[in-house]
C-alpha atoms as one frame of an Amber mdcrd trajectory, in Angstrom:
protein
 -35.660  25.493  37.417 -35.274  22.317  35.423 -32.523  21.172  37.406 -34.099
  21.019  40.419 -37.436  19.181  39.293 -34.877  16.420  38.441 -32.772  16.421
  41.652 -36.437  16.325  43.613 -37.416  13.147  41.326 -34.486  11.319  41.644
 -33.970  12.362  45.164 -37.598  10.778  45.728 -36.574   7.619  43.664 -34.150
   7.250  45.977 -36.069   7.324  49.122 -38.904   4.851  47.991 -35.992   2.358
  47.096 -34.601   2.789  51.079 -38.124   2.505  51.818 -38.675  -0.844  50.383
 -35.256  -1.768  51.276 -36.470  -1.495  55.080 -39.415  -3.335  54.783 -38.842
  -6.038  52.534 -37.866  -8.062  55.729 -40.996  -7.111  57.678 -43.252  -8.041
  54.704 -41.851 -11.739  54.852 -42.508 -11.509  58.246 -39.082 -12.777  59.156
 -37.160 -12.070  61.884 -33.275 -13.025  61.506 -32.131 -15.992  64.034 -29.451
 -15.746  66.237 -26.572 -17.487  64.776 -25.723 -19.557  68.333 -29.782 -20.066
  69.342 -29.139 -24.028  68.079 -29.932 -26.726  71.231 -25.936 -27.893  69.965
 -24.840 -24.472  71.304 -26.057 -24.796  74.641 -25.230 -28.312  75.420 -22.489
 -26.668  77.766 -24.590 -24.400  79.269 -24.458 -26.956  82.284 -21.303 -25.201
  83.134 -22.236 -21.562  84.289 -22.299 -20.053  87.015 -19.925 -19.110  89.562
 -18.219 -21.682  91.394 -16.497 -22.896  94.864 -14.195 -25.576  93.333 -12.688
 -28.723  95.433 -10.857 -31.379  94.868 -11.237 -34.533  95.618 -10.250 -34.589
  99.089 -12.628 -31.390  99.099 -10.654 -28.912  99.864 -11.083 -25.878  98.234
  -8.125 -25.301  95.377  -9.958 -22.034  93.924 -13.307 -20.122  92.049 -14.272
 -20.464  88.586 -16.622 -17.928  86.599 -18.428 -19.151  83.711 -20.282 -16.585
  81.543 -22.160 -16.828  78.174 -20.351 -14.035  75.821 -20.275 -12.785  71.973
 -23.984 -13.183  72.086 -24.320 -16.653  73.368 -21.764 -17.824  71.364 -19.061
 -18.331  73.335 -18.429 -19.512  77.301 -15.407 -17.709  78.656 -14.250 -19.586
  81.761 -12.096 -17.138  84.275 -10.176 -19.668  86.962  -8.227 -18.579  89.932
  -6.631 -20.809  92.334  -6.325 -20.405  95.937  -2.828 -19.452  95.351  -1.208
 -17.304  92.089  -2.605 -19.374  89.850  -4.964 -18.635  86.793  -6.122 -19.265
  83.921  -9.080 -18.338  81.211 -10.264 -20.752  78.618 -12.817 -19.995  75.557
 -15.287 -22.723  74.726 -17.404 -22.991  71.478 -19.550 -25.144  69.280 -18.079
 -25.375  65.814 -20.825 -25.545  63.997 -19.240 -26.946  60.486 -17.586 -29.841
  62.538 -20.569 -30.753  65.047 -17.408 -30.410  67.395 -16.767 -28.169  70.610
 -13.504 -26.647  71.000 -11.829 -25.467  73.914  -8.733 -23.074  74.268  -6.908
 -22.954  77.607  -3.888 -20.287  78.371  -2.865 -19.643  81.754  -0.185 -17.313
  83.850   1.819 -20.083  83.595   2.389 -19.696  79.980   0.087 -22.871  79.271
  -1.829 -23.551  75.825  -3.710 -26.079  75.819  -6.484 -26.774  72.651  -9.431
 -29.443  73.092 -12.115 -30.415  70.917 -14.675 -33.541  71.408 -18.701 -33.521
  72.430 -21.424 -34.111  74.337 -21.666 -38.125  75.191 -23.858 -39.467  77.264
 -24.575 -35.741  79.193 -21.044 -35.344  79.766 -18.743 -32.913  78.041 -15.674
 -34.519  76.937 -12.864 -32.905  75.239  -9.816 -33.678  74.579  -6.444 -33.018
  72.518  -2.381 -33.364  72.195   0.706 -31.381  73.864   4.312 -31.853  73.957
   5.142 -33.060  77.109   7.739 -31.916  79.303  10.788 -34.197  77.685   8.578
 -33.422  74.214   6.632 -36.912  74.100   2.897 -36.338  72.774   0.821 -36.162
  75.417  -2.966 -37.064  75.379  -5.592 -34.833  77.413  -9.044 -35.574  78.150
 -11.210 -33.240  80.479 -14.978 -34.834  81.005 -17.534 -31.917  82.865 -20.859
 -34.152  84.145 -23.524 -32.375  86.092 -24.668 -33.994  88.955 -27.743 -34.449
  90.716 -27.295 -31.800  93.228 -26.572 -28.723  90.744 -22.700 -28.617  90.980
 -20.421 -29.882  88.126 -17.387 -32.712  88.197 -14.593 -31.662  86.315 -11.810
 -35.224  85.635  -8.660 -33.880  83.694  -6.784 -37.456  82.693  -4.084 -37.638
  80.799  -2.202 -40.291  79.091   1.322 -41.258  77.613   0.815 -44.167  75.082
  -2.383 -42.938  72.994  -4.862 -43.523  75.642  -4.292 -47.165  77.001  -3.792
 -46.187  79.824  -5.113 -42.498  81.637  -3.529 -40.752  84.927  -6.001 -38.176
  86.737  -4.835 -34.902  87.032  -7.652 -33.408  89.087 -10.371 -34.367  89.961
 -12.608 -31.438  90.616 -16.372 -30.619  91.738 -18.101 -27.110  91.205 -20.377
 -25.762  93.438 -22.323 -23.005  93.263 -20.591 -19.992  95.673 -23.394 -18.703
  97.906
């Protein structure tokens, strides 16, 4: 059978190709990285954990859950208030930009988009929204870990281009037992 003796060789030609095909990363003895494994992508790793959050007059205004997702890629922050309140934000290092971005949206139907950095251990975001009579409005939120494991959160914002700032909240995170 001629026909098969030439199915059977290329039929072997093909497996010693898959064959090398498989190996040829084990022979460089490379093992691929994980495209978030930079120090850059965990400079807001700070921020997880489950949290008891107060204001400044430390009362308790709600719980926050931060969790490391998309294969440590991503921090999704789920907030709920002490009332009806909530909100979920997705954080990320852009890697192109050296830049972390933030993306806010709420049950209140708020959007709110941030990017900044790390400076001086403190994250500190910050970006532009139509205000409620449609003037550009400036927002800054700084997260610095403290001494004692917990997290401040300051949300400022500001009305002529960040001359002046009024605080929003003023927030700390501690861990919930």
């Amino acid at each position: 059978m001629p026909g098969f003796g030439t199915f059977r060789r290329a039929w072997t030609g093909v497996i010693a190709a898959l064959g090398l095909l498989l190996t040829a990363g084990d022979a460089q003895g490379q093992q691929p990285q994980a495209p978030c494994a930079t120090e850059a992508h965990h400079q807001f790793d700070f921020w997880l954990g489950t949290w008891e959050v107060t204001n400044s007059q430390e009362k308790v205004v709600g719980t926050s859950h931060i969790s490391s997702i998309l294969d440590g890629c991503v921090l999704l922050e789920e907030w709920q208030s002490s009332g009806p309140y909530s909100g979920k934000s997705l954080n990320i290092y852009d890697a192109a930009n050296h830049t972390w971005h933030q993306t806010w949206v709420d049950n209140g139907g708020l959007l709110l988009e941030l990017d900044g950095q790390l400076v001086d251990g403190r994250m500190v975001l910050q970006g532009l929204r139509p205000g409620e009579d449609g003037t550009a409005v400036l927002h800054r939120i700084t997260w610095e870990p403290l001494p004692d494991g917990g997290v401040r959160q300051t949300w400022d914002s500001s009305t002529d281009d960040g001359q002046t700032w009024t605080t929003r909240f003023d927030g700390r995170y501690k861990p919930k037992p």
